[in-house]
N, C-alpha and C positions, 0 to 999 in steps of 0.2 A: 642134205644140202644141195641147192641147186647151182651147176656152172653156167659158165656163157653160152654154153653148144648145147641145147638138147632136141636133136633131129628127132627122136624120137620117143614117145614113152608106153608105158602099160596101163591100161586098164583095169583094177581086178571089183567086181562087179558083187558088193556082199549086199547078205538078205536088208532088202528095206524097214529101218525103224521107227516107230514114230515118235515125232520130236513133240514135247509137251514145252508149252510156254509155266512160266514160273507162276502164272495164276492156274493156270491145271494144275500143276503137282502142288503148289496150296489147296486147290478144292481137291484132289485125293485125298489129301490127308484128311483136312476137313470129314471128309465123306467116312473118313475108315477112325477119327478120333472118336474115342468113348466119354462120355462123362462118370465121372468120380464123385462118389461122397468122402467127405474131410472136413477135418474142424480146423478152424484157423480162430485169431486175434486183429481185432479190427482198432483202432483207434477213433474214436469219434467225436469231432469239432462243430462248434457252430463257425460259420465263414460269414464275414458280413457280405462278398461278391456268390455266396450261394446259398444260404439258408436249408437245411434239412430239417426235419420232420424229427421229432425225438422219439427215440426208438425204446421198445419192453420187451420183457422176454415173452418168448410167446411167436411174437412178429416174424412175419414172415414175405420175401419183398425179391423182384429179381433185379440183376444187375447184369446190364450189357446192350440195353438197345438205347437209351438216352447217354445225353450226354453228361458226363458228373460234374460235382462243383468246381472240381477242377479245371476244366475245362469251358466250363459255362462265363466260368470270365472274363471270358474271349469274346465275349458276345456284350461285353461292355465296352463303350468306349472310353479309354482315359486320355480327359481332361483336366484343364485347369482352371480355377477362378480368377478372373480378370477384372479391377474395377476400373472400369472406363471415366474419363471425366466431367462425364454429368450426374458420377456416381454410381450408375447402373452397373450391374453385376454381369457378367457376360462369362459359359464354359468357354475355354479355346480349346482342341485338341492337342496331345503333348507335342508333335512337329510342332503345329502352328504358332504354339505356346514359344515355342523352343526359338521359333525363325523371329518371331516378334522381341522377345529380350535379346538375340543376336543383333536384330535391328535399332535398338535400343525404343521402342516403342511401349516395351513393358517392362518392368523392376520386378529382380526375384531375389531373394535375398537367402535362400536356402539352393541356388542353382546347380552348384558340383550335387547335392541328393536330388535334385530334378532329373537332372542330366544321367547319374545312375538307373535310377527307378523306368524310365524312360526306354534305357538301352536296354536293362534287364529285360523288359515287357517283349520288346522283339526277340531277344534272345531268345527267349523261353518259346515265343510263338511259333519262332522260325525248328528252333529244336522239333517240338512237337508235331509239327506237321512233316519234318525230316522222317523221323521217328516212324510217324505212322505209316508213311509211305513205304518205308522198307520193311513192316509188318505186313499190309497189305501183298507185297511184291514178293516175298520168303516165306513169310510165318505168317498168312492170313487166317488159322486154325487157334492164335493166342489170342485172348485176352485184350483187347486197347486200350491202351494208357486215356482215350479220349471218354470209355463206356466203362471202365473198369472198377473195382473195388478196392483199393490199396491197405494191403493185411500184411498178418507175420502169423510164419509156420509156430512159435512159440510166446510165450505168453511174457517172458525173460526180454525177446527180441522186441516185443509191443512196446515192455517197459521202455526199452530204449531210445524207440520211435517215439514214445512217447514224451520224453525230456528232447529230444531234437527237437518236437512240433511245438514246444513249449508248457511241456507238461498242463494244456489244458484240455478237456473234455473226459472223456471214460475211457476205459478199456474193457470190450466187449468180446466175449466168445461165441463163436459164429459154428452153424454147423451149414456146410453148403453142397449144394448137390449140381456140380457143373466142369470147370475148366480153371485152371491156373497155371501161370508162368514163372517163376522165379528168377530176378534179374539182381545185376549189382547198378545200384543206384550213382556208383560216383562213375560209373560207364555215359553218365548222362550231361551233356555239353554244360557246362558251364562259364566258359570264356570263348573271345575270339579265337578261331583257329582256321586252317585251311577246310572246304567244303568235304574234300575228299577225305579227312580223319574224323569229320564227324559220321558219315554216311559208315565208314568201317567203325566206329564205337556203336552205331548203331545196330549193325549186323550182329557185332559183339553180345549187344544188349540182347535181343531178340533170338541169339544162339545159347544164354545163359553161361555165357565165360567169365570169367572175371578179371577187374583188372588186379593193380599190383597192392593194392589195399581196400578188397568190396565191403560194401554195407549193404548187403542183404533186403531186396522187396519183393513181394510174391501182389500180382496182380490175379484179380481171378472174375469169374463170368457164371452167371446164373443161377439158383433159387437159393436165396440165404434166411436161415432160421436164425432170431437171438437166443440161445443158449441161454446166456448167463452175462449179467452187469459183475463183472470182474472187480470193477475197480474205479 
């Protein structure tokens, strides 16, 4: 503790260390992670904002340098249809969509699920790139939710992923030769909150903590074999 008087102080002079920024000690690790062979369970969907490739056994494909359907989304813009009064059919973007029924210039007649769908999109956007950034900044060595392959360590855990996604597509078994992270999925914003609790549920996510009730996702990165059509 420092007082109001201090004429004088000491010096004590220790060995010099070098100080690494948080993107060096990510590229160490990087530099010192190994890759892993492991078999996991994938669930696989047709998306209409991403379409994949239907997959056989056999198939052999890598994950981590594009961006997946998940995130390709993003690369859509959501709009609305509009019919103007000489008929003509016209997108608006959802704000613009939004500011025009505010203005009373356009009728929506489903607006409170506008206005949700709307807010969700940001949400999730905003999350995401929160997300990434403090992967980047800590854990640049994992997996990205933005490049990633979203699996389950067990075939029991897939089922259950499976009835959440809406019990449609397959369940496939994966033999993979690369990287995986294991996170709690309800660690992942889903409502307004202050900035500062999502950037800490983020560190959370990307430290593999969990919260007070997880549900379990393993993300993972590079050469995946089809096994076997499960299901």
């Amino acid at each position: 503790m420092r007082s109001g008087h201090q004429p004088f102080h000491t010096t004590i002079l220790a060995p010099q260390r070098s100080v690494m920024s948080s993107r060096q000690r990510a590229a160490r690790r990087l530099a010192g992670l190994k890759m892993a062979q492991f078999e996991c369970f994938h669930v696989r969907r047709q998306l209409p904002y991403g379409p994949t490739a239907a997959l056989s056994v056999g198939d052999t494909f890598h994950i981590g340098s594009n961006n997946n359907p998940f995130f390709q989304f993003y690369e859509n813009t959501r709009a609305y249809s509009v019919t103007m009064q000489d008929g003509q059919g016209i997108m608006l973007p959802a704000l613009s969509f939004l500011k025009a029924v505010q203005a009373g210039e356009v009728q929506c007649g489903n607006l409170p699920a506008v206005a949700v769908e709307v807010a969700n999109h940001y949400l999730m956007l905003t999350r995401e790139l929160i997300y990434e950034e403090v992967r980047r900044e800590e854990n640049a060595e994992l997996p990205s939710r933005k490049t990633c392959l979203w699996v389950s360590d067990s075939h029991v855990q897939a089922q259950s992923w499976h009835q959440v996604l809406g019990q449609t597509g397959s369940i496939l078994r994966l033999n993979v030769v690369g990287h995986r992270h294991v996170a709690d999925s309800n660690l992942l914003v889903a409502d307004s909150e202050p900035i500062s609790t999502t950037y800490q549920k983020a560190r959370s996510y990307w430290r593999g903590e969990a919260s007070h009730s997880p549900r379990w996702e393993t993300l993972i990165s590079g050469q995946v074999t089809v096994m076997e059509i499960v299901e």
